[in-house]
C-alpha positions, 0 to 999 in steps of 0.5 A: 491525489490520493484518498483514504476511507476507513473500513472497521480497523482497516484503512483503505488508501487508493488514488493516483496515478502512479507512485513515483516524483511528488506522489511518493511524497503525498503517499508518504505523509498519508500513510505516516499519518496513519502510522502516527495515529496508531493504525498498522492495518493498511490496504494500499489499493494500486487499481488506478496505479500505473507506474511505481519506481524505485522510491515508490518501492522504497516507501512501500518497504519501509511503511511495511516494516512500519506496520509490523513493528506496530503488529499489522501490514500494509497489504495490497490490492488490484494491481495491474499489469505493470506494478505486479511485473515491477514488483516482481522483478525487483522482488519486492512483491514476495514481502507483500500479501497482494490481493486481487481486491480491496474486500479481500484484502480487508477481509484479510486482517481479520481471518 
């Protein structure tokens, strides 16, 4: 289960386990609710994220691209072991900014 909080302009989204099957599906509707509500500046937050796969990584790109249309990013925060070398081999993680914590990560947007 997902969640999200507000910090200022920025949203927050942590929770779950991992991205992947029916997750990839409730985090869509999440953050395309934020999009719809014309919020671009977004901090995923991966701490208790296990696992992303390929759809994860899919919607990861596409709410990224999302965001910059619209003027902001989704950035991300706490990743673990295995996301960062998931990322990493896939070369995704190089169209990210990943901050080692949400605070720094929302502290980002306005610097």
């Amino acid at each position: 289960m997902f969640e999200q909080k507000c910090q200022g302009a920025v949203d927050v989204i942590s929770g779950g386990d991992r991205i992947s099957g029916e997750h990839v599906e409730e985090l869509a509707a999440l953050l395309e609710a934020r999009l719809d509500r014309g919020q671009p500046q977004i901090v995923l937050d991966l701490q208790s994220i296990a696992l992303i796969d390929s759809s994860g990584l899919e919607l990861l790109l596409d709410v990224q691209e999302k965001c910059q249309r619209m003027g902001g990013a989704l950035k991300l925060a706490n990743l673990g072991v295995l996301c960062r070398e998931v990322l990493k081999a896939t070369g995704v993680g190089a169209r990210f900014e990943i901050f080692r914590d949400a605070g720094g990560a929302v502290r980002s947007f306005v610097q």
